[in-house]
C-alpha positions as CSV (number, residue, x, y, z in Angstrom):
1,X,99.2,103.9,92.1
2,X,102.1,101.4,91.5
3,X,105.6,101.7,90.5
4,X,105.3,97.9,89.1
5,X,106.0,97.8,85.2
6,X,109.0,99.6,84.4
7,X,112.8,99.0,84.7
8,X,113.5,102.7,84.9
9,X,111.6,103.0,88.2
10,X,114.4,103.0,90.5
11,X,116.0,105.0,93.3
12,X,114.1,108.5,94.0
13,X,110.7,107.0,92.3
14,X,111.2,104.5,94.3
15,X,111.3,105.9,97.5
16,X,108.8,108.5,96.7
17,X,106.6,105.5,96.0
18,X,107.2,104.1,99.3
19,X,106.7,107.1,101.2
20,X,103.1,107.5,99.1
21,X,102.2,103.8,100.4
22,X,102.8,105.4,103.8
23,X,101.3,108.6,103.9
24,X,97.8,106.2,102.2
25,X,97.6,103.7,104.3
26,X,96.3,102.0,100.8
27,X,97.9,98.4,101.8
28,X,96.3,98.2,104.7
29,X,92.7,99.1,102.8
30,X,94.1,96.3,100.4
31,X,94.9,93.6,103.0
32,X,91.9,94.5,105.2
33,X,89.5,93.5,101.8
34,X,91.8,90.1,101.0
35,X,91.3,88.9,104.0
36,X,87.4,89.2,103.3
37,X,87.3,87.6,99.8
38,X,89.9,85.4,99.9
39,X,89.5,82.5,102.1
40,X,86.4,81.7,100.2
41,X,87.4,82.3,96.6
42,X,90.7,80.3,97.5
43,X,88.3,77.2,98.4
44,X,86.4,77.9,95.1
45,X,89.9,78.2,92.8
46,X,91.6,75.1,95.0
47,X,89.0,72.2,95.2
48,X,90.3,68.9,93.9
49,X,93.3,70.7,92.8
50,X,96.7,68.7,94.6
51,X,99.0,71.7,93.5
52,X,98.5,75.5,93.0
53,X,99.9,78.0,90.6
54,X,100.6,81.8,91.1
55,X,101.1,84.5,88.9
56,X,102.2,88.0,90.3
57,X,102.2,91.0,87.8
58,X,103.4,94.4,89.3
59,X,103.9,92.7,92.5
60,X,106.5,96.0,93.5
61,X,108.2,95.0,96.7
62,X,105.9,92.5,97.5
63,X,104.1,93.5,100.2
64,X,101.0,92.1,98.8
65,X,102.0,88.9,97.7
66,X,103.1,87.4,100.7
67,X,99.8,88.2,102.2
68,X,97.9,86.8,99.2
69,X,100.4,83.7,99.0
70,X,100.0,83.5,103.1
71,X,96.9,82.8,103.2
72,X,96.7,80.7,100.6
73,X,99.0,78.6,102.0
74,X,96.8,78.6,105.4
75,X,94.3,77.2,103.3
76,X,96.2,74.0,101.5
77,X,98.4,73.8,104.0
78,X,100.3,70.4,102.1
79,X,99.6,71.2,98.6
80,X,103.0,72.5,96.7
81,X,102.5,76.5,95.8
82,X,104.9,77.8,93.0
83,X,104.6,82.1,92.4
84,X,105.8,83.7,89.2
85,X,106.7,87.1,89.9
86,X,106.7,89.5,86.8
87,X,108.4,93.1,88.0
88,X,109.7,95.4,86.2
89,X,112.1,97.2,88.7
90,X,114.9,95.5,90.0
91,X,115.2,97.8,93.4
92,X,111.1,96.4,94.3
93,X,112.3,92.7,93.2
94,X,115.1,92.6,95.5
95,X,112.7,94.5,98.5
96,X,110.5,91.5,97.5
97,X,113.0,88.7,97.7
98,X,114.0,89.9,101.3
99,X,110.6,89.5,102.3
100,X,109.7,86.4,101.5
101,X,113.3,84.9,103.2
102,X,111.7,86.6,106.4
103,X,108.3,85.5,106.3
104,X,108.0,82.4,107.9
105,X,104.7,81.0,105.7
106,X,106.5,81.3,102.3
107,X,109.2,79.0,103.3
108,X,107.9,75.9,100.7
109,X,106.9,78.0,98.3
110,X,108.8,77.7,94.8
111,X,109.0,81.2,93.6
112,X,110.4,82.2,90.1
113,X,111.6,85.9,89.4
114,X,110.7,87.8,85.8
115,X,112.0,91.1,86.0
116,X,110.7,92.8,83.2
117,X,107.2,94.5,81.9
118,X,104.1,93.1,81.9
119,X,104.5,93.5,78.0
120,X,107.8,91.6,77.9
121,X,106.5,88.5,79.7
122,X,103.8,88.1,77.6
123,X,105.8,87.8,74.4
124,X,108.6,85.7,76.5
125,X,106.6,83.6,78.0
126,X,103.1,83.1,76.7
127,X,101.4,79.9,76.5
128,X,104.0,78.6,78.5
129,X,102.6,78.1,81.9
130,X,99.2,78.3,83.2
131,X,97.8,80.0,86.8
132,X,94.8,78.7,89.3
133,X,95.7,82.5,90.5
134,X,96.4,85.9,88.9
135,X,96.7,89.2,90.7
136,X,97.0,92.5,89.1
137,X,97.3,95.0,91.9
138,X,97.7,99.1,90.8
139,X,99.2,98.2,87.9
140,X,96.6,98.3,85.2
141,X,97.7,102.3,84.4
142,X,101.0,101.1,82.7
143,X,99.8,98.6,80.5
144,X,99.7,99.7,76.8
145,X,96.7,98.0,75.9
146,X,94.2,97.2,78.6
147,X,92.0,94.7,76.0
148,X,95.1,93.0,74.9
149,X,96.5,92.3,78.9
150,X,93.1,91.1,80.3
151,X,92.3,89.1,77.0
152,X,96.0,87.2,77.6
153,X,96.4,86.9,81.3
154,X,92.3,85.9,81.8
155,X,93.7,82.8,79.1
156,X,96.4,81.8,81.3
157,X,94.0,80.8,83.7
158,X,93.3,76.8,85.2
159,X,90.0,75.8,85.3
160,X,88.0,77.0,88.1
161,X,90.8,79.9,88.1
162,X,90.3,83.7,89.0
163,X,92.0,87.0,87.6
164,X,92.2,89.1,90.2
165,X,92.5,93.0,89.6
166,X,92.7,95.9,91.8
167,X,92.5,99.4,90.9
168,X,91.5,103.0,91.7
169,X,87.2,103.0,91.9
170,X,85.1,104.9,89.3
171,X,84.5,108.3,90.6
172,X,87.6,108.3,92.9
173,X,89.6,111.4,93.5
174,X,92.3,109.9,91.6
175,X,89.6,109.0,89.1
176,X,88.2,113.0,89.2
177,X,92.0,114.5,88.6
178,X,93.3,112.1,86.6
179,X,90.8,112.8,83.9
180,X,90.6,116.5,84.6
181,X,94.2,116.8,84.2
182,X,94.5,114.3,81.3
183,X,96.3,116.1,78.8
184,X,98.5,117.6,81.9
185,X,99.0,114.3,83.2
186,X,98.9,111.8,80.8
187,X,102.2,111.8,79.4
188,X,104.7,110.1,81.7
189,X,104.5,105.8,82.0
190,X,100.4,106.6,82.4
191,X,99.5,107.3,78.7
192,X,95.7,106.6,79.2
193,X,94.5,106.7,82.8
194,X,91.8,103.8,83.5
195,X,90.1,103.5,86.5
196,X,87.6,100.5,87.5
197,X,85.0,101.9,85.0
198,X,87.1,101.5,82.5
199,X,88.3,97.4,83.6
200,X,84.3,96.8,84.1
201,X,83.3,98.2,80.2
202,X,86.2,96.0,78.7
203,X,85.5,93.0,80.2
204,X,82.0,93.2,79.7
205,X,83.2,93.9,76.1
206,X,85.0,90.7,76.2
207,X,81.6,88.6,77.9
208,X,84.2,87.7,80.6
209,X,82.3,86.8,84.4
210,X,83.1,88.8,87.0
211,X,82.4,90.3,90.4
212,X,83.4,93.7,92.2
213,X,84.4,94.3,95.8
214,X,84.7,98.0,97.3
215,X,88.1,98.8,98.6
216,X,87.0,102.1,100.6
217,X,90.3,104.2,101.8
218,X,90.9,107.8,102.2
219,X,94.0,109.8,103.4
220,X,95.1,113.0,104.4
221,X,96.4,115.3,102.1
222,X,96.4,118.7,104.3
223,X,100.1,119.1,103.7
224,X,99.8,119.2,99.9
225,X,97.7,123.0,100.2
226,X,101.0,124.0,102.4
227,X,103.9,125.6,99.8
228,X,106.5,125.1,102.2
229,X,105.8,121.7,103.0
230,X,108.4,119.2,101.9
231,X,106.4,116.0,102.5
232,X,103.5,117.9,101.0
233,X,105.2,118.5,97.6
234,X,106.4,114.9,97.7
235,X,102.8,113.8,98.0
236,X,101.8,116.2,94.9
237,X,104.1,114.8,93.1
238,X,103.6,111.1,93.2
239,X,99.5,112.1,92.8
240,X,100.2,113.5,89.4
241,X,103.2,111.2,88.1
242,X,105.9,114.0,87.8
243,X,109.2,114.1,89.8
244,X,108.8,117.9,91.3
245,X,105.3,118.9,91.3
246,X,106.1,122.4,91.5
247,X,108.4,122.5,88.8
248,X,106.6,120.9,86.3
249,X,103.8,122.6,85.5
250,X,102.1,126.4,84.8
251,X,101.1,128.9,87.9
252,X,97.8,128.1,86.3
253,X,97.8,124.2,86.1
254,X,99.2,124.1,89.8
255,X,96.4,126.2,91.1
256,X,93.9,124.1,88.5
257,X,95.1,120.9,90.6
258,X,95.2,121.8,93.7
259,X,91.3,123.6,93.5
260,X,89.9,119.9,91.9
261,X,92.1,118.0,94.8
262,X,90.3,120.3,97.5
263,X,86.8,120.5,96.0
264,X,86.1,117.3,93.6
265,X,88.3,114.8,95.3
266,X,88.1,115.5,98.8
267,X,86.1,116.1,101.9
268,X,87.1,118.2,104.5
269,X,86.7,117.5,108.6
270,X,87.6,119.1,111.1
271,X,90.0,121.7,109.0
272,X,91.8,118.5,107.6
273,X,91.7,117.8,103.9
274,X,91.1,113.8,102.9
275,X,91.5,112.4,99.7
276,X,88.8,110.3,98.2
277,X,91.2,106.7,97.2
278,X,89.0,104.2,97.0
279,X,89.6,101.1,95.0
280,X,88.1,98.2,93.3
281,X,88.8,94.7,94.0
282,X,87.3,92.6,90.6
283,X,87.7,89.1,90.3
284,X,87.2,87.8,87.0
285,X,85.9,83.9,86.6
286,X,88.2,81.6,84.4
């Protein structure tokens, strides 16, 4: 998950975030599919077009964008690029801007900062602009109303223009606990937990044209069946949205979790414990 859409996420959710993205290896799953589907929908979204329009929502620190807008740029190498970066923490926004002034690629790309919700930018600033590009990535959870979000961002769109959305895969572990554990878990910034099954039914719902792309990943999560172990608690923690894993539930629930994390989201090899994260890549058609 993301730590995209809300102001409060700062400091130690922050950095619990950031150590999650490296215990998951999940950007790496991320980049590895983008570098698949892009070149070729970038050609599709781009023909005849002599300047091209970005919108980032949740973009956290940025790690993602600057490979998205990279190789973009790769591909129209002359054409002007502008980003809109919608971002709800501050701490992320400034990680982000510190990227980009130290990735060589970005340097003629106009870029223009929105640090608020998802929510916020659409009353501020809808119907202003339009996007040949949109990417949603792990930040469909904090939405309030997933019908409402797609319906406005898929009508920002340019012609020949793609929504892009990633998000945890149907059946996932995060998928399996997260709807488990829903009245457990589902209290925090995640009111409703939604998974690609859910982002498929609505858009159908809406007749919107779309394809999927699978986003396999996995990670180890050995440490989390280990009481003692900091990094393990850490982990548990991010996995079920709370700030001390241990402390915030029953003796009951904590045992509940941890038996569905070891027997319905994982596999086990080789006395290691891996955690089933795949994740969805949709594009949706303008």
């Amino acid at each position: 998950m993301s730590a995209e859409t809300h102001t409060c996420y700062e400091g130690c959710s922050v950095n619990i975030f950031q150590f999650y993205l490296e215990k998951s290896g999940e950007h790496a799953a991320i980049v590895k599919c983008l570098q698949n589907v892009l070149p070729a929908e970038f050609q599709r979204i781009g023909a005849g077009k002599s300047t091209l329009d970005v919108l980032g929502v949740g973009s956290g620190g940025g790690e993602m964008d600057v490979q998205i807008l990279s190789l973009l740029q790769s591909a129209f190498p002359s054409a002007p690029i502008t980003a809109d970066i919608v971002e709800g923490s501050s701490e992320l926004t400034a990680n982000f801007k510190a990227l980009a002034a130290k990735t060589a690629d970005l340097g003629k790309i106009q870029f223009s900062w929105h640090i608020m919700s998802s929510e916020d930018y659409q009353k501020a600033k809808g119907g202003i602009k339009e996007f040949d590009f949109i990417h949603m990535i792990q930040m469909i959870y904090y939405v309030k109303s997933l019908a409402e979000s797609i319906k406005f961002h898929h009508g920002l769109l340019k012609n020949n223009g793609r929504l892009m959305i990633i998000v945890e895969a149907a059946n996932s572990g995060w998928d399996v606990l997260w709807k488990t554990y829903k009245k457990e878990l589902c209290v925090g910034s995640i009111t409703e937990y939604r998974s690609s099954g859910e982002i498929t039914a609505c858009l159908k719902d809406q007749s919107l044209k779309f394809e999927e792309h699978p986003v396999p990943n996995s990670f180890d999560i050995t440490e989390c069946f280990d009481r003692s172990s900091v990094p393990g608690e850490r982990l548990l923690s991010f996995m079920t949205g709370t700030e001390h894993f241990y402390e915030s539930f029953s003796p009951e629930v904590r045992a509940g979790i941890l038996d569905v994390l070891r027997n319905k989201c994982s596999t086990e090899k080789d006395g290691r414990v891996f955690f089933n994260s795949n994740l969805t890549c949709i594009f949706v058609h303008a």
